[in-house]
BAFI-3210 file (N, C-alpha, C; in Angstrom, 3 decimals, decimal comma, padded with zeros to 6 digits):
// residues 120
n [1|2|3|4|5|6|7|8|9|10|11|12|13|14|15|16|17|18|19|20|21|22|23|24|25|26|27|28|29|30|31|32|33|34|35|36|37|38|39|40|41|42|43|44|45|46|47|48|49|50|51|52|53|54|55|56|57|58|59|60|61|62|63|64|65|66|67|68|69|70|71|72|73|74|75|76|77|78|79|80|81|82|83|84|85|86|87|88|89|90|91|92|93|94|95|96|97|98|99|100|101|102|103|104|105|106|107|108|109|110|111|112|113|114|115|116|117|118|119|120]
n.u [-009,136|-009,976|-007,955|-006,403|-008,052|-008,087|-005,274|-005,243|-006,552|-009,120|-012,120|-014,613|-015,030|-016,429|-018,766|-017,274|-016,040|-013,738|-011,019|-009,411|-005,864|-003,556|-003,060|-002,352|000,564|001,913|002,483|003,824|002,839|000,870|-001,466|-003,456|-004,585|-004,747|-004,048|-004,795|-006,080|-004,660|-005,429|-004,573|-004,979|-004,748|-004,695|-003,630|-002,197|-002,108|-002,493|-002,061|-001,981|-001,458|-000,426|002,241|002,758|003,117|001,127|001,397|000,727|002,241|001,957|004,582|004,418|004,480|006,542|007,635|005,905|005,327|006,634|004,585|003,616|005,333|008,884|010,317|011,979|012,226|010,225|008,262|005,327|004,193|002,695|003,703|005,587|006,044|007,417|007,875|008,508|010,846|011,651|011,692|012,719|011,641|013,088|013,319|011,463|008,664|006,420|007,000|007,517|008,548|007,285|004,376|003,630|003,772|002,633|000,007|-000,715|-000,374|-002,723|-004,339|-003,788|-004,575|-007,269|-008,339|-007,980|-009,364|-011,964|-012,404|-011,594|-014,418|-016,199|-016,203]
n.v [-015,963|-018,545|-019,569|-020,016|-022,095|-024,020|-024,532|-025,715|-028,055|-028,130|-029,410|-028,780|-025,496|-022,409|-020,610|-018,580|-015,468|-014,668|-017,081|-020,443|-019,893|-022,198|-024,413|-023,547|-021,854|-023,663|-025,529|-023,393|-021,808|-019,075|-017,577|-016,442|-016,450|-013,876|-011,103|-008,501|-005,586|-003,009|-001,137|001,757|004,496|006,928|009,550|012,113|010,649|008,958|005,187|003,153|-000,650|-002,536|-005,480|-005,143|-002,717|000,254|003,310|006,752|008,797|011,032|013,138|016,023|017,195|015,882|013,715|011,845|009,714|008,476|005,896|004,057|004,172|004,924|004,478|006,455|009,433|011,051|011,036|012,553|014,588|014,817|013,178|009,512|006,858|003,616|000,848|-002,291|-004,753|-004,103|-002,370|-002,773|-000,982|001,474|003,816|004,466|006,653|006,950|008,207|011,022|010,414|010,344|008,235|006,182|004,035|003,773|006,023|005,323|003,369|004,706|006,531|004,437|003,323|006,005|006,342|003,584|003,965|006,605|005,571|003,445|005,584|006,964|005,097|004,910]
n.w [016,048|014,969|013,684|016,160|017,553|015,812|015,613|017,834|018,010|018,286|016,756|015,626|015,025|016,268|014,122|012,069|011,179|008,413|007,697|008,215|008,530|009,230|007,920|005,737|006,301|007,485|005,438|003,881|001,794|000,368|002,044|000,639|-002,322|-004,296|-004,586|-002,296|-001,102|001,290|003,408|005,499|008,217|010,617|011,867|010,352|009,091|006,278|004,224|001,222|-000,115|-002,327|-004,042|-004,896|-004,344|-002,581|-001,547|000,079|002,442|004,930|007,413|007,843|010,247|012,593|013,204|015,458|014,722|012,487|011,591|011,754|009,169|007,055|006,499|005,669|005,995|004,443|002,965|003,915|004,353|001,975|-000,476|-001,330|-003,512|-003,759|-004,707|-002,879|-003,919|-005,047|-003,187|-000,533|001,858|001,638|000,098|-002,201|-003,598|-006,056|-007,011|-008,178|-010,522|-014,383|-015,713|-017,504|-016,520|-014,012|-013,040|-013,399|-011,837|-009,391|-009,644|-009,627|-006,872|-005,506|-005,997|-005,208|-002,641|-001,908|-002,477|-000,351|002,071|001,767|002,299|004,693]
ca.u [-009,591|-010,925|-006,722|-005,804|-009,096|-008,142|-003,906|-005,451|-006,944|-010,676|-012,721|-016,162|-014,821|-017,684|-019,509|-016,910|-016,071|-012,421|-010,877|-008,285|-004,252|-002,597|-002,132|-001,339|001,383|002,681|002,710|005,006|002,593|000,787|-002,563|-004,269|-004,418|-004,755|-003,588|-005,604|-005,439|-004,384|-005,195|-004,048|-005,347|-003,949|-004,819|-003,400|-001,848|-002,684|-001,182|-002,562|-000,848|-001,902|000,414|003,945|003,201|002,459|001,197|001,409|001,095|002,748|002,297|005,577|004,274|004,246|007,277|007,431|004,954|005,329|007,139|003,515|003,314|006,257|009,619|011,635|011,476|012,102|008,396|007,004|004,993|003,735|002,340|005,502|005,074|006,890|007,783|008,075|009,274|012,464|012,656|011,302|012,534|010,654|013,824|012,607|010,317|008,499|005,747|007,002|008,158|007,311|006,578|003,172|002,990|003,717|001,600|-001,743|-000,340|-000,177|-003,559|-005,484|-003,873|-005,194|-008,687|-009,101|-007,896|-010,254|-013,510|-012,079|-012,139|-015,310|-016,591|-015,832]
ca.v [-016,953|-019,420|-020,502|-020,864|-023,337|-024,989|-025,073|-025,937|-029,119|-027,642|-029,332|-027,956|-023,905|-022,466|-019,974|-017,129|-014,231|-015,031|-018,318|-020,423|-019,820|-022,330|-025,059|-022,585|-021,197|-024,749|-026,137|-022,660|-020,954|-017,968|-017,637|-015,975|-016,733|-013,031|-009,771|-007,751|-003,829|-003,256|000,435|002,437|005,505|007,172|011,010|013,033|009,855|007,255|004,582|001,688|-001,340|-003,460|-006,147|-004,745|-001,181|001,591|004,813|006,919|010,386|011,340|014,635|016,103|017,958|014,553|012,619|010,884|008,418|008,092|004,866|003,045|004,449|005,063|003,967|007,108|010,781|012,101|010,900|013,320|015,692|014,205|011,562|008,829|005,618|002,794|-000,117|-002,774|-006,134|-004,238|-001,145|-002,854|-000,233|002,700|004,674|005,208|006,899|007,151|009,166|011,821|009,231|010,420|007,063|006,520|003,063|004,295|007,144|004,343|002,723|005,989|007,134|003,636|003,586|006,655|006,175|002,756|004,854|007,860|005,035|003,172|006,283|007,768|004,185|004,532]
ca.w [017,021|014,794|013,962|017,439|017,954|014,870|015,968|019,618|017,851|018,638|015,532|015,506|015,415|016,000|012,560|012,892|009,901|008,095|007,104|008,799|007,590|009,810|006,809|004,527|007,034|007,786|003,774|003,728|000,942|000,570|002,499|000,204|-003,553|-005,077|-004,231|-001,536|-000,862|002,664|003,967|006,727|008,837|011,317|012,493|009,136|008,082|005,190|003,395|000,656|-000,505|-003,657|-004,722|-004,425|-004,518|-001,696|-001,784|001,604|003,261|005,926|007,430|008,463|011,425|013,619|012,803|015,934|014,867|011,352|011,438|011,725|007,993|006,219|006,886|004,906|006,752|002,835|002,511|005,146|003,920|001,151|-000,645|-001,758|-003,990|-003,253|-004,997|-002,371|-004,344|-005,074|-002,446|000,927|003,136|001,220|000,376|-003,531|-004,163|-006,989|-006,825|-009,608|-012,068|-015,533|-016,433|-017,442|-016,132|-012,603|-012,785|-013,813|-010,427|-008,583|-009,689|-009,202|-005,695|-004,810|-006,834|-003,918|-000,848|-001,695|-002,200|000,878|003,014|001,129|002,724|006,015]
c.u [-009,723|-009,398|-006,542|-006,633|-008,554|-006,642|-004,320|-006,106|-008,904|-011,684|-013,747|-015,823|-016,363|-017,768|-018,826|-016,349|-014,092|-012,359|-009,555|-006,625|-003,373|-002,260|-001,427|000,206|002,400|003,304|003,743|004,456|001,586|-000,575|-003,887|-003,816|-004,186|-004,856|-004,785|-005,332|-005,657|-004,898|-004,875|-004,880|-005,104|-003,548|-004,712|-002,666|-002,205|-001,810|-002,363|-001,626|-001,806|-000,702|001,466|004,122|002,336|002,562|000,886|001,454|001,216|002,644|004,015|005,497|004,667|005,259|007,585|006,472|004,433|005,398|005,965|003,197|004,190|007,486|011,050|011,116|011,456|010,997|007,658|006,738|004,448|003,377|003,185|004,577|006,170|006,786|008,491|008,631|010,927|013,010|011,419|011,747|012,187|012,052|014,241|012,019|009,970|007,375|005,859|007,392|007,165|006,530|004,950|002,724|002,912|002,871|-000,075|-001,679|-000,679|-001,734|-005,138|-005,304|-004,679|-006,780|-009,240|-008,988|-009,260|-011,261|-013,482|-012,516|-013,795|-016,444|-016,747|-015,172]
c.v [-018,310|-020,232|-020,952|-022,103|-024,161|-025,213|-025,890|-027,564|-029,457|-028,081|-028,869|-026,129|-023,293|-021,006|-018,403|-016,646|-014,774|-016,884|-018,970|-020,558|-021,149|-023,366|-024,175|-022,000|-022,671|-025,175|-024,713|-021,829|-020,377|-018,173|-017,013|-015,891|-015,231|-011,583|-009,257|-006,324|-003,920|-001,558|000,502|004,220|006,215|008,743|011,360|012,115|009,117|006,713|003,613|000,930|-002,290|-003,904|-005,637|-003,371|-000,290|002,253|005,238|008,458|010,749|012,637|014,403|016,373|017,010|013,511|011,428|009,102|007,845|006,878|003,881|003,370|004,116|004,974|005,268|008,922|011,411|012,180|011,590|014,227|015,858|013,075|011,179|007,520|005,183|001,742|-001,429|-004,055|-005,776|-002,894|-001,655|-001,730|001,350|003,691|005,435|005,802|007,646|008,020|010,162|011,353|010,228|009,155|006,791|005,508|003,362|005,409|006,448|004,359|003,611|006,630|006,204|003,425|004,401|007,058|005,121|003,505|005,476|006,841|004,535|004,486|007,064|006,691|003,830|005,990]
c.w [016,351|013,818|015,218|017,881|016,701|015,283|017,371|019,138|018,051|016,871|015,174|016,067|015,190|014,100|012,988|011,109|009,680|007,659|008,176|007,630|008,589|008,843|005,952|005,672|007,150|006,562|004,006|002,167|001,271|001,238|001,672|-001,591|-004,541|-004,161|-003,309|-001,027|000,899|002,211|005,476|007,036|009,647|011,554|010,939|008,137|007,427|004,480|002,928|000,165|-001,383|-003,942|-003,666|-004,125|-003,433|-001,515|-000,194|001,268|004,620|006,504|008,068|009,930|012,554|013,562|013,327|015,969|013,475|010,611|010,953|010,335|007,016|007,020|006,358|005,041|005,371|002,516|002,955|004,648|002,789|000,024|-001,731|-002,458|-003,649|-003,779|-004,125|-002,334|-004,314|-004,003|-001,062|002,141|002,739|001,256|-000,850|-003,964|-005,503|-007,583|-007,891|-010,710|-012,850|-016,261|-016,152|-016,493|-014,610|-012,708|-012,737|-012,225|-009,484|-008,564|-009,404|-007,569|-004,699|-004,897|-005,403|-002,335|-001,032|-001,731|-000,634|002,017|002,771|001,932|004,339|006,571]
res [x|x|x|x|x|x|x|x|x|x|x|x|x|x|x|x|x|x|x|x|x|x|x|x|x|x|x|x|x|x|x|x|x|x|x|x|x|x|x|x|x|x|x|x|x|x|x|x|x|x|x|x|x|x|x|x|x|x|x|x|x|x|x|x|x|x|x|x|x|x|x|x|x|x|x|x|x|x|x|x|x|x|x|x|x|x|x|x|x|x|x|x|x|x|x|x|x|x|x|x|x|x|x|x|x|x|x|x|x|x|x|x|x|x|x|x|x|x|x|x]
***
């Protein structure tokens, strides 16, 4: 709300929760200075996103409605990593990498989900 009063030319917005993005959107840079974990929820499904990288579970049982999660039916059924700077349409996954550094990634992902839902 408290962009559209500020795109609408409304100067006194009134004392509302958030910040406005519509310079940052206009200047053409990022709205937010430092990485933020996104989660997701969604009956049997979850997904987090830090930076570039997201971890997800999909059940299979439900595929019809997966899409709002994961973007790659190979993912259904259990939980997929995803490297999103260089595999935007989730069709990598990385998830069993032996690499250690993906496994940190893989294990702090699912370290903020589990407080996140443990939170809520």
């Amino acid at each position: 709300i408290r962009d559209r009063l500020e795109a609408a030319g409304v100067g006194n917005t009134p004392q509302l929760r958030g910040f406005p993005i519509t310079k940052a959107v206009a200047e053409g840079r990022p709205v937010l200075n430092a990485p933020r974990t996104l989660y997701w929820r969604f009956n049997n499904f979850w997904a987090v996103r830090h930076g570039d990288w997201k971890l997800v579970f999909s059940n299979r049982g439900q595929q019809n409605i997966t899409s709002q999660i994961v973007f790659n039916d190979d993912a259904l059924g259990k939980i997929a990593l995803f490297n999103l700077a260089v595999d935007p349409s989730e069709m990598n996954d990385l998830a069993d990498s032996t690499d250690p550094a993906i496994q940190a990634i893989r294990a702090d992902l699912q370290a903020r989900f589990d407080a996140w839902e443990a939170a809520h």
